[in-house]
C-alpha positions as CSV (number, residue, x, y, z in Angstrom):
1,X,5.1,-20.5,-11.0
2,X,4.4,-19.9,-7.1
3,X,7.1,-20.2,-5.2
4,X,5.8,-22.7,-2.1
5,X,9.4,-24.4,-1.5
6,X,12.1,-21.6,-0.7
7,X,12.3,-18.9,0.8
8,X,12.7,-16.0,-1.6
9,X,10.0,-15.0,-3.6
10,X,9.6,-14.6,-7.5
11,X,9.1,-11.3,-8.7
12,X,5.6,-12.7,-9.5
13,X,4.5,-13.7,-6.2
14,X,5.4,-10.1,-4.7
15,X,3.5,-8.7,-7.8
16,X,0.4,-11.3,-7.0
17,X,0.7,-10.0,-3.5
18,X,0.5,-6.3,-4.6
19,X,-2.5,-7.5,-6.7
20,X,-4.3,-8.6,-3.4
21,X,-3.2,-5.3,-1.6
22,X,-4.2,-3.8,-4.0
23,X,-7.8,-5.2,-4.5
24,X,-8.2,-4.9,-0.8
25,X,-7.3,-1.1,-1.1
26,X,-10.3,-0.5,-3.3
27,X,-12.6,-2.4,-1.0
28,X,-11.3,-0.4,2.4
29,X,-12.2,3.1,-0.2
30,X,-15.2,1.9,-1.3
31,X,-16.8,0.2,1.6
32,X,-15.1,1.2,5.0
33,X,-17.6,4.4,5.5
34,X,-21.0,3.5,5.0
35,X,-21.9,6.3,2.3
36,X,-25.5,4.9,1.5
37,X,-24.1,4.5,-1.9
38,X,-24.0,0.4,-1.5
39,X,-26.4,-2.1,-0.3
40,X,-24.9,-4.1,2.9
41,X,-25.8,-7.4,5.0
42,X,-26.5,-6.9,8.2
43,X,-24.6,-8.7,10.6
44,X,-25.8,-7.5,13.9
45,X,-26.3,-4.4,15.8
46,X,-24.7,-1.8,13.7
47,X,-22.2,-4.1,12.0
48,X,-22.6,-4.6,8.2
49,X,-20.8,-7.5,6.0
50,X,-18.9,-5.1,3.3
51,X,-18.6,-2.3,5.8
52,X,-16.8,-4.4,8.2
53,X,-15.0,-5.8,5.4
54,X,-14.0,-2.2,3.9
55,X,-12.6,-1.5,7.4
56,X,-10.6,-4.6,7.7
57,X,-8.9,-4.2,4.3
58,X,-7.0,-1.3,5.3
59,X,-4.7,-4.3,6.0
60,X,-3.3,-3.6,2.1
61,X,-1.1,-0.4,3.8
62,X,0.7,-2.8,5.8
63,X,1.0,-5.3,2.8
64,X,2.5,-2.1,0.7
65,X,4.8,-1.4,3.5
66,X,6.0,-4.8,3.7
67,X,6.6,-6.2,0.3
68,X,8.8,-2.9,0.0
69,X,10.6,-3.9,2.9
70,X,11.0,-7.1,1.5
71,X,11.7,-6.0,-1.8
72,X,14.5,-3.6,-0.8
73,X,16.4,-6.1,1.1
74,X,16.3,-8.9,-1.7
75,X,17.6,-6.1,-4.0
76,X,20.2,-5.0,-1.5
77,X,21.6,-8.0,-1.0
78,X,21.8,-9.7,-4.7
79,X,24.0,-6.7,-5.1
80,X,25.6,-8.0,-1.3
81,X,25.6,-4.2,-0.4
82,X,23.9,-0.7,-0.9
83,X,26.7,0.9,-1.9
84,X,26.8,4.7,-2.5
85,X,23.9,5.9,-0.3
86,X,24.0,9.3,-3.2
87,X,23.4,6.2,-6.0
88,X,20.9,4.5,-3.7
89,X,18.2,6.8,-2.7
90,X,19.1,8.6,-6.2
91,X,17.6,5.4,-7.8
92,X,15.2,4.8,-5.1
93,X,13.3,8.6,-5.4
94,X,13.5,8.8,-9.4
95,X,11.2,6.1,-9.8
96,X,9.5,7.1,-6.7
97,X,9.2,10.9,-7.7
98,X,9.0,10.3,-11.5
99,X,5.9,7.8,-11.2
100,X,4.3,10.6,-9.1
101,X,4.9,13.6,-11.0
102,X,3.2,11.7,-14.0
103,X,0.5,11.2,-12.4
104,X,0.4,14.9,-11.0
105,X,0.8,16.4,-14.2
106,X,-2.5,14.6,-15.6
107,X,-4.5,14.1,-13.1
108,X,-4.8,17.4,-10.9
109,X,-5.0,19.8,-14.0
110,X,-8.2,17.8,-15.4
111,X,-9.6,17.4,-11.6
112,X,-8.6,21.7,-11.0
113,X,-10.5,22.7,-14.5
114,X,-13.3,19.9,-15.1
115,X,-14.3,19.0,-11.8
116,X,-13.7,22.3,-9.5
117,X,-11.5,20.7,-7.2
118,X,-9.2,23.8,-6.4
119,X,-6.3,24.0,-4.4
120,X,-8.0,26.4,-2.0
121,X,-10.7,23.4,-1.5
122,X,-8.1,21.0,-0.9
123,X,-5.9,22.1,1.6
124,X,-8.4,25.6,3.2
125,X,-5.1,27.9,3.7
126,X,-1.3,28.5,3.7
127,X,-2.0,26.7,0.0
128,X,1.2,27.7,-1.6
129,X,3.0,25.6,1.5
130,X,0.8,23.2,1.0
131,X,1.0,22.9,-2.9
132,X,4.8,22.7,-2.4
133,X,4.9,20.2,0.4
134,X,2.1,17.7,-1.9
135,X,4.2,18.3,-4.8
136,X,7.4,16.8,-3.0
137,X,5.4,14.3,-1.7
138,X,6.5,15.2,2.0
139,X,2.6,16.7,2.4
140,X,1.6,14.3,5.4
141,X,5.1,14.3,7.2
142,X,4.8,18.3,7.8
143,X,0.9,18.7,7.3
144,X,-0.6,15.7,9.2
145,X,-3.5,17.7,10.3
146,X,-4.6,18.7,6.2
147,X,-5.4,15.9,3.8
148,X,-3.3,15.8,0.4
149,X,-4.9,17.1,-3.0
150,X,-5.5,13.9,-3.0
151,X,-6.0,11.9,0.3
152,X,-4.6,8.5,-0.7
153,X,-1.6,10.3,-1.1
154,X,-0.4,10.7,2.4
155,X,1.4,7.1,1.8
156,X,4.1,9.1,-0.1
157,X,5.2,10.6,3.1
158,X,5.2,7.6,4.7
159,X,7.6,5.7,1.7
160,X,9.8,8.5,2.0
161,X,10.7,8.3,5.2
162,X,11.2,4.4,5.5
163,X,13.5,4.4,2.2
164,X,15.5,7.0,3.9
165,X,15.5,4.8,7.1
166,X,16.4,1.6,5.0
167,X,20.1,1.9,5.0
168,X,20.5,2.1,8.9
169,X,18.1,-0.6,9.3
170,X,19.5,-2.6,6.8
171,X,22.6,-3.0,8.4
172,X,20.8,-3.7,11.6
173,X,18.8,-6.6,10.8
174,X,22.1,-7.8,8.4
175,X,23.4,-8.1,12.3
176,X,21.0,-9.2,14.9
177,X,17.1,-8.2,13.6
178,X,15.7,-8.6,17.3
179,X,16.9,-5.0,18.1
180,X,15.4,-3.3,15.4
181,X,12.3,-4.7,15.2
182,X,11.8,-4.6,19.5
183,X,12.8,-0.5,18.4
184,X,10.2,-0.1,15.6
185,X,8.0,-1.9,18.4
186,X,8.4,1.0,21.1
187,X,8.5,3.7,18.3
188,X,4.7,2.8,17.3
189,X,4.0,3.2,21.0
190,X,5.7,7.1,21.2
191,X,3.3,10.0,21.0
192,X,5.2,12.2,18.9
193,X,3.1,14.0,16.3
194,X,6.2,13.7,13.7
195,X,6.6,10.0,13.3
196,X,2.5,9.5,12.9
197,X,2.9,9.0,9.0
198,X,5.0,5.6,10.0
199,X,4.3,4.9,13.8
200,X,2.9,1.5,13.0
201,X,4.1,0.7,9.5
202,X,7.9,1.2,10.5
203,X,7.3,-2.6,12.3
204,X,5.5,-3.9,8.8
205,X,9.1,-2.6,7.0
206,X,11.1,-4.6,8.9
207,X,9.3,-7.6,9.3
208,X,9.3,-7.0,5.7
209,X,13.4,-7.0,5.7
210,X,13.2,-9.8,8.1
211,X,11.5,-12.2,6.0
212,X,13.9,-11.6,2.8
213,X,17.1,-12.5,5.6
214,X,15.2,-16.0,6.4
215,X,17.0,-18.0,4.1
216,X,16.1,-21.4,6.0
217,X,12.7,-20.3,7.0
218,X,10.8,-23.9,6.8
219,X,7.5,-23.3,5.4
220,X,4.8,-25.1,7.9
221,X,1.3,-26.3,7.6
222,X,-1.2,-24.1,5.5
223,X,-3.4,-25.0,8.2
224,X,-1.3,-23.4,11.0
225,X,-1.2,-19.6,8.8
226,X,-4.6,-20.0,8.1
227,X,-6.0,-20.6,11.6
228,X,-3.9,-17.6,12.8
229,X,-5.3,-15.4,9.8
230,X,-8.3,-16.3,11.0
231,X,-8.1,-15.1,14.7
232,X,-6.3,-12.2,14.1
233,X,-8.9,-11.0,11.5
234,X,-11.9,-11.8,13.8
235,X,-10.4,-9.2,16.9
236,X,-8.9,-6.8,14.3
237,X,-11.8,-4.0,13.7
238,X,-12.4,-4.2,17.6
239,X,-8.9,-3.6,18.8
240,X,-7.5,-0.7,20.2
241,X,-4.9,-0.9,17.9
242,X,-5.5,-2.6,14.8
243,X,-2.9,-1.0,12.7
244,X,-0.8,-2.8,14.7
245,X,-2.7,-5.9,14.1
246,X,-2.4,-5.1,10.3
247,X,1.6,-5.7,10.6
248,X,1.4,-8.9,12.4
249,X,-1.4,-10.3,10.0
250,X,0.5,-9.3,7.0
251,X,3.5,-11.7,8.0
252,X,0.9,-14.3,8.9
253,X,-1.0,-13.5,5.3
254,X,2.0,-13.5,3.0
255,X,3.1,-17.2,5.1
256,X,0.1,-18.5,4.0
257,X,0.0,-17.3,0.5
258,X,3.7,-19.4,0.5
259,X,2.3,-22.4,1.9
260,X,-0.5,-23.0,-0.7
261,X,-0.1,-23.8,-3.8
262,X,-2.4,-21.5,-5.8
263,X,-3.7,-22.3,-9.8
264,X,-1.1,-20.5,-12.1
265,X,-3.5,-18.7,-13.9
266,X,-4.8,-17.1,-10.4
267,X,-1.4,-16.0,-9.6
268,X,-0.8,-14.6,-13.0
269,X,-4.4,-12.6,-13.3
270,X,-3.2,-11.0,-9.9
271,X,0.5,-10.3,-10.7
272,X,-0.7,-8.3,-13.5
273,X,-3.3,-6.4,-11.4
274,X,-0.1,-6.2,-9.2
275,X,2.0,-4.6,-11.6
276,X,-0.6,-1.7,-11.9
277,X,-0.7,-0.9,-8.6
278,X,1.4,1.7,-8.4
279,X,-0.2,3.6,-11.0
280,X,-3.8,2.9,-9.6
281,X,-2.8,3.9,-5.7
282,X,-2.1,7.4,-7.4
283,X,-4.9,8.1,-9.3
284,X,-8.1,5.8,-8.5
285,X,-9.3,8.2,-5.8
286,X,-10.0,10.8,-8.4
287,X,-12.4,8.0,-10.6
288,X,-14.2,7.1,-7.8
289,X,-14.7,9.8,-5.1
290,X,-14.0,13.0,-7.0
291,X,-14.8,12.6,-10.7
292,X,-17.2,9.8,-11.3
293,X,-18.9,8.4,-8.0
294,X,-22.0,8.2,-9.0
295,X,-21.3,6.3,-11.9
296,X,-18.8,3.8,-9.7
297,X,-21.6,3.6,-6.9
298,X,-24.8,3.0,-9.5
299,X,-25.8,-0.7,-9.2
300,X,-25.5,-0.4,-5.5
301,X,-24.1,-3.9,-4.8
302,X,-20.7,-4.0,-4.0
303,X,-19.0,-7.0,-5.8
304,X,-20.0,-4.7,-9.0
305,X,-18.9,-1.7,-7.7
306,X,-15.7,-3.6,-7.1
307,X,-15.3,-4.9,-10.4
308,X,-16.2,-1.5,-12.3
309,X,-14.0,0.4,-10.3
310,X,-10.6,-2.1,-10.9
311,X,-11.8,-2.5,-14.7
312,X,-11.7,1.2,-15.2
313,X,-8.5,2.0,-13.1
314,X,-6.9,-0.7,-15.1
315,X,-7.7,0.7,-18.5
316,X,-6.3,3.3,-17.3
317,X,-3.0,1.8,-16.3
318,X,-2.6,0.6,-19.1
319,X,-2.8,3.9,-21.2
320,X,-0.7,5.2,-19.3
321,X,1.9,2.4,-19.1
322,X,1.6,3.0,-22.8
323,X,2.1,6.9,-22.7
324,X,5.5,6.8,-20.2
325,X,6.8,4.8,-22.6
326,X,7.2,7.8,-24.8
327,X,8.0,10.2,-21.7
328,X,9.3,9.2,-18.8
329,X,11.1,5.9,-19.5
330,X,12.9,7.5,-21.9
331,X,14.6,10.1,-18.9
């Protein structure tokens, strides 16, 4: 059941929420570059319906960022500490690294020998430093000039990083939030060329942490989140910085998705798209853009393309849910 009446979340509204990220990741891949692969409405000038859409829905990195931030603290503090910082990020990067190295081991041999994408294509030189750096899943911290083997995968990097940061900040926000989040503020604002993989999703994680502190938080009208939703979303693709946008919408977004009270059967068709997320993050950019985009792009109208992309990526989930059952969950 959706939790509209406390504060903390279920583990199935933060899945239903990684559903929506989720689906909105798909859209932003599909439709934010207009490929001629997709028929559009035209809006005006040179604005089109899906392609604005697409560009809007990069919103789900910010959703990503701060359901982790959110889920992290709710975890931290049921235990009412983190403990052994060894026991915590040891926990924290074996699912990480283990969920990625699954997909690795599948998906790049079949995309090397069947479909010619070579490491030499990927990343143009120094690939051994490259391979080595994608492998640990660091790639876009040291590399942010050179996309990933696969692009999506520049996220990894940016994961990394804030689980590492999560035990300072964690005690920060225990303390007084303001500070932290007024210095994740000024840190998206500082040009250094190292902290680009988390500039502006630093402020999503904390908000994130935030949220799970606000045990008296008083729900108010849906009226109020939606209205704000609204406005932020209409300025968002023309700001100067929308990624910035993104974190302050999310907040605003995952309010309003606590205020309503949404059909069961909605919540529980998205929490199971939710729980796939993971696996589909890794690997849908092979189905659609390096394998079989021809075949995802073939009717041409978007709302299919949509659905045949999430049908197939979810088959696949699936079989391999099934497979790490007999590899890596036994580790």
């Amino acid at each position: 059941m959706n939790l509209v009446n406390t504060n903390t979340m279920s583990v199935q509204d933060t899945n239903a929420l990684k559903g929506l990220a989720l689906i909105l990741m798909l859209i932003h891949h599909l439709f934010y570059k207009q490929n001629g692969l997709f028929d559009d409405i035209h809006i005006w000038g040179d604005h089109y319906l899906f392609n604005e859409f697409g560009i809007f829905a990069k919103i789900c990195v910010s959703i990503f960022v701060f359901l982790s931030g959110y889920g992290l603290m709710v975890q931290t503090d049921q235990k009412d500490s983190i403990g052994s910082l060894t026991v915590f990020y040891f926990h924290r990067f074996k699912k990480l690294f283990m969920n990625y190295w699954f997909i690795w081991i599948i998906f790049v041999p079949i995309s090397y020998l069947c479909f010619g994408l070579t490491f030499q294509n990927a990343y143009q030189s120094d690939v051994c430093w490259h391979l080595i750096t994608d492998v640990l899943g660091v790639h876009s911290l040291i590399f942010n000039d050179v996309y990933c083997y696969n692009p999506t995968w520049w996220f990894y990097s940016c994961i990394i990083v804030l689980y590492l940061l999560f035990p300072i900040m964690y005690k920060s926000i225990k303390n007084d939030p303001l500070p932290i989040i007024l210095l994740t503020l000024i840190v998206s604002f500082l040009p250094i060329p190292f902290i680009d993989v988390i500039r502006f999703y630093i402020v999503a994680f904390a908000l994130g942490m935030w949220l799970a502190t606000q045990k008296s938080l008083q729900m108010k009208s849906k009226w109020i989140f939606l209205i704000l939703a609204l406005l932020y979303a209409v300025g968002r693709n023309t700001n100067s910085y929308p990624i910035m946008i993104d974190c302050l919408l999310t907040l605003i977004v995952v309010q309003l998705y606590r205020s309503i009270k949404w059909p069961d059967l909605l919540i529980r068709v998205m929490a199971f798209i939710g729980r796939h997320s993971m696996n589909i993050f890794l690997f849908h950019t092979f189905i659609f853009h390096f394998w079989y985009k021809d075949f995802i792009y073939i009717s041409r109208i978007p709302i299919i393309i949509l659905f045949t992309l999430l049908s197939i990526c979810l088959i696949i989930s699936i079989l391999l849910e099934w497979l790490k059952k007999y590899t890596i969950y036994r580790i």
